[in-house]
Chimera marker file (.cmm) of the C-alpha trace (Angstrom):
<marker_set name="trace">
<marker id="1" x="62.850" y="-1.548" z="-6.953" r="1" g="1" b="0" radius="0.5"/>
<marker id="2" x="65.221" y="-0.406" z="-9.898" r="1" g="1" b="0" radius="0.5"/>
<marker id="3" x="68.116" y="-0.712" z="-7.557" r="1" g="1" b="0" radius="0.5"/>
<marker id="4" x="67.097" y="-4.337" z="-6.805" r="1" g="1" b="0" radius="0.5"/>
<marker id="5" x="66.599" y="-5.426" z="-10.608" r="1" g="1" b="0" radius="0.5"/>
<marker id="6" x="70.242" y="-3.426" z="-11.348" r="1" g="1" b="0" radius="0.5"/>
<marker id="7" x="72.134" y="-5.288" z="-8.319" r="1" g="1" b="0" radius="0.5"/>
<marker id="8" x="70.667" y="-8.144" z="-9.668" r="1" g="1" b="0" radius="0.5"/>
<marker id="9" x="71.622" y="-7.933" z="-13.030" r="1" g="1" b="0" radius="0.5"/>
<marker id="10" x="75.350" y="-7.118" z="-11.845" r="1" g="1" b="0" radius="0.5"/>
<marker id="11" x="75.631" y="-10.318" z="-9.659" r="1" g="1" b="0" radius="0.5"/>
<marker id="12" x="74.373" y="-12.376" z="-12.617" r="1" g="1" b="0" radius="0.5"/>
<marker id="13" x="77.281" y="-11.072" z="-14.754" r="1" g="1" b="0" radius="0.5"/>
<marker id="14" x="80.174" y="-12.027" z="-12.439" r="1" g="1" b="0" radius="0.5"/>
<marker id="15" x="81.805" y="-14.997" z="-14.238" r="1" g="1" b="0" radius="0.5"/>
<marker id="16" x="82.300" y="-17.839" z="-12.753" r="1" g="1" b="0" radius="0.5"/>
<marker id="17" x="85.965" y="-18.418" z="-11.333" r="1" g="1" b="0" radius="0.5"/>
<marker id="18" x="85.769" y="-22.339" z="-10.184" r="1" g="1" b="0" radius="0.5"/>
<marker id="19" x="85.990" y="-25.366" z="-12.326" r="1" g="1" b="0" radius="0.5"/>
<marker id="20" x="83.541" y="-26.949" z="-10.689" r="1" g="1" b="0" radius="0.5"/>
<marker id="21" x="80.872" y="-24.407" z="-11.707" r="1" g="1" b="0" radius="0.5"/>
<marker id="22" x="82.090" y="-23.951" z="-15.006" r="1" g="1" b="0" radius="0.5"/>
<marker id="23" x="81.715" y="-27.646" z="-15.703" r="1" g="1" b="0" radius="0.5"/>
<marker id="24" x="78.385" y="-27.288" z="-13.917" r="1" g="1" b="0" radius="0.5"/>
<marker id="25" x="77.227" y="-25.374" z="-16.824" r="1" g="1" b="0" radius="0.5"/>
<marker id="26" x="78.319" y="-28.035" z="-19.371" r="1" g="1" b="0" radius="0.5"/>
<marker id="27" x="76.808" y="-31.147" z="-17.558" r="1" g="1" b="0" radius="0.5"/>
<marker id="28" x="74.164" y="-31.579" z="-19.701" r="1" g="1" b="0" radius="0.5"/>
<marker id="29" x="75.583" y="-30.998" z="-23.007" r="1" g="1" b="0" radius="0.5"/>
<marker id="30" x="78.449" y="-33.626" z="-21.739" r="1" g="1" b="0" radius="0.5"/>
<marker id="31" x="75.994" y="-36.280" z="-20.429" r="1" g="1" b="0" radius="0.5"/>
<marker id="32" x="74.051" y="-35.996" z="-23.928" r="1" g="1" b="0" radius="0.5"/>
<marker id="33" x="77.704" y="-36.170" z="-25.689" r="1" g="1" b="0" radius="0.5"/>
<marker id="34" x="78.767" y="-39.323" z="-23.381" r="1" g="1" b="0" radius="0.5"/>
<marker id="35" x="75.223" y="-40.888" z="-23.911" r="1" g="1" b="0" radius="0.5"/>
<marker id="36" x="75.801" y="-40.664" z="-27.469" r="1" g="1" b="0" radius="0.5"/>
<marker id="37" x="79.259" y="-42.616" z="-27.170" r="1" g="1" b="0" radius="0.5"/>
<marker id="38" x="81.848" y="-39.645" z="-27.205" r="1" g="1" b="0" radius="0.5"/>
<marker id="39" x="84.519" y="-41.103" z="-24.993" r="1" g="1" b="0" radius="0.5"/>
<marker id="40" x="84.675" y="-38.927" z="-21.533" r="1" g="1" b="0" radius="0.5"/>
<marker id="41" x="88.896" y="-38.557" z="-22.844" r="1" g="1" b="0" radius="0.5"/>
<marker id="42" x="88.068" y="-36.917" z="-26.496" r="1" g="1" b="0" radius="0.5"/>
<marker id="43" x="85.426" y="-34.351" z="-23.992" r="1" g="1" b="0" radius="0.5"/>
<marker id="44" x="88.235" y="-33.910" z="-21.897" r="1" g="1" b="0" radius="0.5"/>
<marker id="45" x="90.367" y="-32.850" z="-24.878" r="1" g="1" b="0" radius="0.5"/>
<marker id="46" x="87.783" y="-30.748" z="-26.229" r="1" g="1" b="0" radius="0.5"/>
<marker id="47" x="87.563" y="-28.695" z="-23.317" r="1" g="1" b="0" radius="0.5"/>
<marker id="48" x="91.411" y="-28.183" z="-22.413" r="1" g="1" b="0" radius="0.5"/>
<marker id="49" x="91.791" y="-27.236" z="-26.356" r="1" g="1" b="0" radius="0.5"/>
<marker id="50" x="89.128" y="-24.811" z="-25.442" r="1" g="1" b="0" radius="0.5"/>
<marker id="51" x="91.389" y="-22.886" z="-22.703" r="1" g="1" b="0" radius="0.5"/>
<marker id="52" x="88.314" y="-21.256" z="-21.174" r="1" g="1" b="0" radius="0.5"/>
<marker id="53" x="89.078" y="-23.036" z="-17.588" r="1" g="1" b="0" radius="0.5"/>
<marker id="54" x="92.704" y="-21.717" z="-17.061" r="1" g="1" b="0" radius="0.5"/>
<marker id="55" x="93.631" y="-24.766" z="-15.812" r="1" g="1" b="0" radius="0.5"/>
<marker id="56" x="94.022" y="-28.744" z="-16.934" r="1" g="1" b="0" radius="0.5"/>
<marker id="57" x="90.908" y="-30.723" z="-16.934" r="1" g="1" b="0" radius="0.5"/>
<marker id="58" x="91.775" y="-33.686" z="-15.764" r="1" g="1" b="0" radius="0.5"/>
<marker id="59" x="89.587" y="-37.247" z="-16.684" r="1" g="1" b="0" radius="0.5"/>
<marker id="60" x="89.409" y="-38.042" z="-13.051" r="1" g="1" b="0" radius="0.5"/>
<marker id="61" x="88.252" y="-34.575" z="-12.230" r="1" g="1" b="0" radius="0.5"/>
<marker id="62" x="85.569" y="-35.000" z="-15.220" r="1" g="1" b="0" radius="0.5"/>
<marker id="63" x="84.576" y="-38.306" z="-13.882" r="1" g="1" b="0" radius="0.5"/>
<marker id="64" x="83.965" y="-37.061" z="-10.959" r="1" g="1" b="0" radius="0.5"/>
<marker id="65" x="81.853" y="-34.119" z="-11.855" r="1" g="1" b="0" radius="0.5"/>
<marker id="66" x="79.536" y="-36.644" z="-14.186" r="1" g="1" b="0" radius="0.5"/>
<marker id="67" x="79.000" y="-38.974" z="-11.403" r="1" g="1" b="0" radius="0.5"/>
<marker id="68" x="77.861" y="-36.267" z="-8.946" r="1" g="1" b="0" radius="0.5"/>
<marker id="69" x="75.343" y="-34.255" z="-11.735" r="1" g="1" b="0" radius="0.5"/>
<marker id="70" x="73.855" y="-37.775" z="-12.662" r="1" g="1" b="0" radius="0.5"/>
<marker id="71" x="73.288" y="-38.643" z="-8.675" r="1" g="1" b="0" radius="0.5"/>
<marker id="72" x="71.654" y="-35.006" z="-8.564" r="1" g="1" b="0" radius="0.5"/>
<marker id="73" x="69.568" y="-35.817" z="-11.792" r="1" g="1" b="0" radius="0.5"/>
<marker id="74" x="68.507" y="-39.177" z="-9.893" r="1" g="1" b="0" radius="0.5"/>
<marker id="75" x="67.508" y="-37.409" z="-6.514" r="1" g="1" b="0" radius="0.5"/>
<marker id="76" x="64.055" y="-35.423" z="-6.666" r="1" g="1" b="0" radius="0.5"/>
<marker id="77" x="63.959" y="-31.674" z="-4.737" r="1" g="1" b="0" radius="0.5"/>
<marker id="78" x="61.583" y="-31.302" z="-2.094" r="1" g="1" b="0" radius="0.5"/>
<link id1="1" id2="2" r="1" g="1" b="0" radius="0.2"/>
<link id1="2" id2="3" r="1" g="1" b="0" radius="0.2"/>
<link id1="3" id2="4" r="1" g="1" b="0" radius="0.2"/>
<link id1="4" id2="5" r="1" g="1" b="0" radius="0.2"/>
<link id1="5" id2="6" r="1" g="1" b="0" radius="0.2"/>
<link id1="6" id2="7" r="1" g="1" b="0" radius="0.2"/>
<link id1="7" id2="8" r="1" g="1" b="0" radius="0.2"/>
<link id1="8" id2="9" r="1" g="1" b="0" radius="0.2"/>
<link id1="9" id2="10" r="1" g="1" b="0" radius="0.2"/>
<link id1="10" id2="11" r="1" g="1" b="0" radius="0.2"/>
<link id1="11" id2="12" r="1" g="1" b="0" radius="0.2"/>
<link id1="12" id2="13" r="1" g="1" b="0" radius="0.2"/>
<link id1="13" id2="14" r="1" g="1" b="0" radius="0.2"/>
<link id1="14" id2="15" r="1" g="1" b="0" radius="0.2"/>
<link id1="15" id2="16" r="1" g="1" b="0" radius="0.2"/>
<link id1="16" id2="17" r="1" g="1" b="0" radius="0.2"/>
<link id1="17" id2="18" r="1" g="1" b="0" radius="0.2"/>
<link id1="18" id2="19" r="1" g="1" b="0" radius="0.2"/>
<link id1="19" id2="20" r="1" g="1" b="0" radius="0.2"/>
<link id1="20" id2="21" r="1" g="1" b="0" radius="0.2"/>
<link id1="21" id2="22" r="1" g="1" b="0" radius="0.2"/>
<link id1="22" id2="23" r="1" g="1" b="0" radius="0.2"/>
<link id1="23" id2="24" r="1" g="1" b="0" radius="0.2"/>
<link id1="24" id2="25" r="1" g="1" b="0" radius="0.2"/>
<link id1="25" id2="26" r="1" g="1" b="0" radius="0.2"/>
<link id1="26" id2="27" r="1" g="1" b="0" radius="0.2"/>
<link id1="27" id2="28" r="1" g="1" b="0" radius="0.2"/>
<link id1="28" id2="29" r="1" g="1" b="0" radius="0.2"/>
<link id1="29" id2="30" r="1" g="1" b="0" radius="0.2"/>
<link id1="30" id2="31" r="1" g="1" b="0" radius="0.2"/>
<link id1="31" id2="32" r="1" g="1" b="0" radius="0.2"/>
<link id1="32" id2="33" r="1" g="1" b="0" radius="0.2"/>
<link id1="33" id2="34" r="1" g="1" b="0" radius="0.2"/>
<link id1="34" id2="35" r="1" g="1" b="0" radius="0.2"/>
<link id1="35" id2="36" r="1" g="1" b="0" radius="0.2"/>
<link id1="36" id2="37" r="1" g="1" b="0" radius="0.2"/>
<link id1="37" id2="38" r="1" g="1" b="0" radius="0.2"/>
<link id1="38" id2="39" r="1" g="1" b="0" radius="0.2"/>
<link id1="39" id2="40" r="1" g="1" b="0" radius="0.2"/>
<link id1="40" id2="41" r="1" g="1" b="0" radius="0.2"/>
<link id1="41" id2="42" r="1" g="1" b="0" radius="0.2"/>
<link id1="42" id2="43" r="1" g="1" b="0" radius="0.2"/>
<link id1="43" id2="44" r="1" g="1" b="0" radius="0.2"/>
<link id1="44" id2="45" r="1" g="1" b="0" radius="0.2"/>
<link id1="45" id2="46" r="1" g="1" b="0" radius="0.2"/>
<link id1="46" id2="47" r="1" g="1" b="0" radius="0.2"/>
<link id1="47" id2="48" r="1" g="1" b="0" radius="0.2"/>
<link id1="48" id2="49" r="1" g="1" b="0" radius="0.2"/>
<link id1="49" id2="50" r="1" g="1" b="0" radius="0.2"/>
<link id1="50" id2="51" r="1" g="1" b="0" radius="0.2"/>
<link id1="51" id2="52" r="1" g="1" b="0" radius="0.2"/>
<link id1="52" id2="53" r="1" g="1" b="0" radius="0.2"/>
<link id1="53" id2="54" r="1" g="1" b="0" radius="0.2"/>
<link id1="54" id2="55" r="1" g="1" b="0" radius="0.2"/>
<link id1="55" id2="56" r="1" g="1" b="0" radius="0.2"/>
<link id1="56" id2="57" r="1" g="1" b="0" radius="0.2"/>
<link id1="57" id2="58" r="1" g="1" b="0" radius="0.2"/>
<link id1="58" id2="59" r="1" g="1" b="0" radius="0.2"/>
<link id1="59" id2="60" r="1" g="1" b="0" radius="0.2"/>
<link id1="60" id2="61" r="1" g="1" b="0" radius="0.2"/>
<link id1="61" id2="62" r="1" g="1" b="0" radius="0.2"/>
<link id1="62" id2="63" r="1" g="1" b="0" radius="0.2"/>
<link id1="63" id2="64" r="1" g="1" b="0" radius="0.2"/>
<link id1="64" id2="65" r="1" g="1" b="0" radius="0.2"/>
<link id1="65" id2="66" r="1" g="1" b="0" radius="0.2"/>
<link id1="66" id2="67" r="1" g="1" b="0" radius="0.2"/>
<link id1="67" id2="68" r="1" g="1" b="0" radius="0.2"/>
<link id1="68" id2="69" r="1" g="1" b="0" radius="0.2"/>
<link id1="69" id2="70" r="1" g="1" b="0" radius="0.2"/>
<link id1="70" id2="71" r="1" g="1" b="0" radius="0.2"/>
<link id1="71" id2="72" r="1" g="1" b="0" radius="0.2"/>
<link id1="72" id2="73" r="1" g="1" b="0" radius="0.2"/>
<link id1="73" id2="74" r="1" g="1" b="0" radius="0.2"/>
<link id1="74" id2="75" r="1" g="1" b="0" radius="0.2"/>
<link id1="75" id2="76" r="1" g="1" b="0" radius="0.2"/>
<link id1="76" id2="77" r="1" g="1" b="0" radius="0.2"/>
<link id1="77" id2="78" r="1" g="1" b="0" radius="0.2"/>
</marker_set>
């Protein structure tokens, strides 16, 4: 069982590589900031100052990640 628990804690501390899982993690905290009337561009800027994706976060991309976490939020699971 300790093998289990210690494979498990090892997959858990692989970071995440994609941008769309990094910005995953930040949905909510960027929905709340949006909500509040932070333009999605200044967000945008935020996180490219940041330099924790490696790449350019693009508004479009953002955009497009909002859209699809609020249609999750929307839809129950069964």
């Amino acid at each position: 069982m300790g093998e289990t628990k210690d494979a498990r804690a090892l997959i858990e501390a692989v970071p995440t590589s994609s941008l769309a899982s990094k910005l995953r993690t930040l949905m909510p905290a960027i929905g709340r900031r949006i909500g509040a009337g932070v333009h999605a561009q200044d967000i945008v800027g935020a996180l490219n100052d940041s330099g924790a994706f490696g790449t350019e976060v693009k508004l479009t991309t953002l955009r497009t990640y909002l859209q699809r976490y609020r249609a999750a939020q929307r839809t129950p699971v069964q």
